[in-house]
Structures are given as C-alpha cells and as structure tokens.
C-alpha positions as CSV (number, residue, x, y, z in Angstrom):
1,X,14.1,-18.4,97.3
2,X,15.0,-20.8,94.7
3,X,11.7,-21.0,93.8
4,X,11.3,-17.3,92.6
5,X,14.6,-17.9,90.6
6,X,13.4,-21.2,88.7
7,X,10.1,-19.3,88.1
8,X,11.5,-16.4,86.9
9,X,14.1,-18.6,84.5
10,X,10.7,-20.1,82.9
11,X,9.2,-16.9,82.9
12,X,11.7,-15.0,80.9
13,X,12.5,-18.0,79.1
14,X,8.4,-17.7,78.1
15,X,8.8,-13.9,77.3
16,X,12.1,-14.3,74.9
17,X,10.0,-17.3,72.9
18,X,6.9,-14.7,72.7
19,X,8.8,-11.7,71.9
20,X,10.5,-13.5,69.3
21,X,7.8,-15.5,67.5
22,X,5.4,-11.9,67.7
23,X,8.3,-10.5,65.8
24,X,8.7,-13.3,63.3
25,X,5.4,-13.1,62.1
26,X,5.7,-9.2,61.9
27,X,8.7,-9.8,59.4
28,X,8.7,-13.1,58.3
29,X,12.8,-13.1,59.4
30,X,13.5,-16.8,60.0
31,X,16.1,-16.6,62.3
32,X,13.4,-15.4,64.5
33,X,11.5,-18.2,63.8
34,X,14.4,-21.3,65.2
35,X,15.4,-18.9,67.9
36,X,11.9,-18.4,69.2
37,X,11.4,-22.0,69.2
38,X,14.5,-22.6,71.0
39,X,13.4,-20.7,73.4
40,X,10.3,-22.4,73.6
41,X,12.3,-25.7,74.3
42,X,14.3,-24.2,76.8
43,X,10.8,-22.9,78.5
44,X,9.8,-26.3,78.5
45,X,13.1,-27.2,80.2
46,X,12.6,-24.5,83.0
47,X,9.3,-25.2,83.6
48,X,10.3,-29.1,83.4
49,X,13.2,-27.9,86.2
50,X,10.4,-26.5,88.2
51,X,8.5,-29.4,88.4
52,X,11.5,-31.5,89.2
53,X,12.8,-29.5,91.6
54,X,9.6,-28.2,93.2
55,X,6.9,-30.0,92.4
56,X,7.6,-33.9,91.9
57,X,10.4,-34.2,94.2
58,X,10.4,-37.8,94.3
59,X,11.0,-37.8,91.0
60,X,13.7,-37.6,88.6
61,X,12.6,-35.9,85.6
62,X,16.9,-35.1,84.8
63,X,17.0,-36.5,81.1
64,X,13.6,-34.9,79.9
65,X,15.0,-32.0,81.2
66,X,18.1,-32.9,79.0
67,X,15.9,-34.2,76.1
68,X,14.0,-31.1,76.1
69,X,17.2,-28.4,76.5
70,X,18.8,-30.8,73.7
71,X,16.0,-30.2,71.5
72,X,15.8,-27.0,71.8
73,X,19.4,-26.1,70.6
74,X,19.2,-28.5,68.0
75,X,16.3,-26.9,66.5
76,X,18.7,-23.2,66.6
77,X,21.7,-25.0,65.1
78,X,19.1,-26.6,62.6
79,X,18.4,-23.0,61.4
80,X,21.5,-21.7,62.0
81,X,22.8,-23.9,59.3
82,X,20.0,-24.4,57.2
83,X,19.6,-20.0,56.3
84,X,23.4,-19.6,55.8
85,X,23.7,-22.4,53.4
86,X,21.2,-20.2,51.5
C-alpha cells in the first residue's frame, strides 16, 4: 500500500509543477514561476522518498531528501520576497 501513496505524492507533486509552469508561460505571472519550481523540488523529494523507501532500501538517501525539500521552499520564499519587495 504505501507504495501507491508515495507514488501518488510524486505524481501530484509532478502534476502541480506542470500545471503551474504551463500556466506561467501562458501569463508570464511570476509567482507561478517560484511555486512551480518548488514544486518541482518537492517532486524530486517524493520521487527521492520513493527510491529510499522502495527502491534502495539499504540506503539512506534522508538528507538529499532534506536537501532537496529545503531547496525547494527556499526557492518559493526566494520569490516570495523578491515580487513583494517590488
């Protein structure tokens, strides 16, 4: 069972990032833009959590799970800050 949820989490995870970035181009909005790419971390991280969980069981791939979720919310605070100090 729990690998239909972690492959659904990287799944939607995938959706939201294409959904947002198709919509960014249509309108140039750049909010879009950092929140599709945070969600393109945070596929990275669910399909990282997949492959830790499922795949490579004898290894721990924790911290570039971390490193990768970390990235990704970085790069959303990056443009949260960066379009409302304009």
């Amino acid at each position: 069972m729990e690998k239909i949820i972690y492959s659904l989490c990287a799944l939607t995870a995938a959706a939201c990032a294409t959904l947002l970035l198709r919509r960014y181009l249509q309108t140039r909005y750049r909010l879009l833009l950092w929140s599709g790419l945070c969600f393109v971390g945070l596929t990275l991280n669910n399909v990282l959590l997949v492959a830790d969980r499922l795949v490579f069981t004898a290894v721990d791939l924790s911290t570039w799970r971390l490193l990768a979720a970390l990235a990704a919310i970085v790069l959303l605070l990056w443009g949260l800050i960066m379009d409302g100090s304009s």
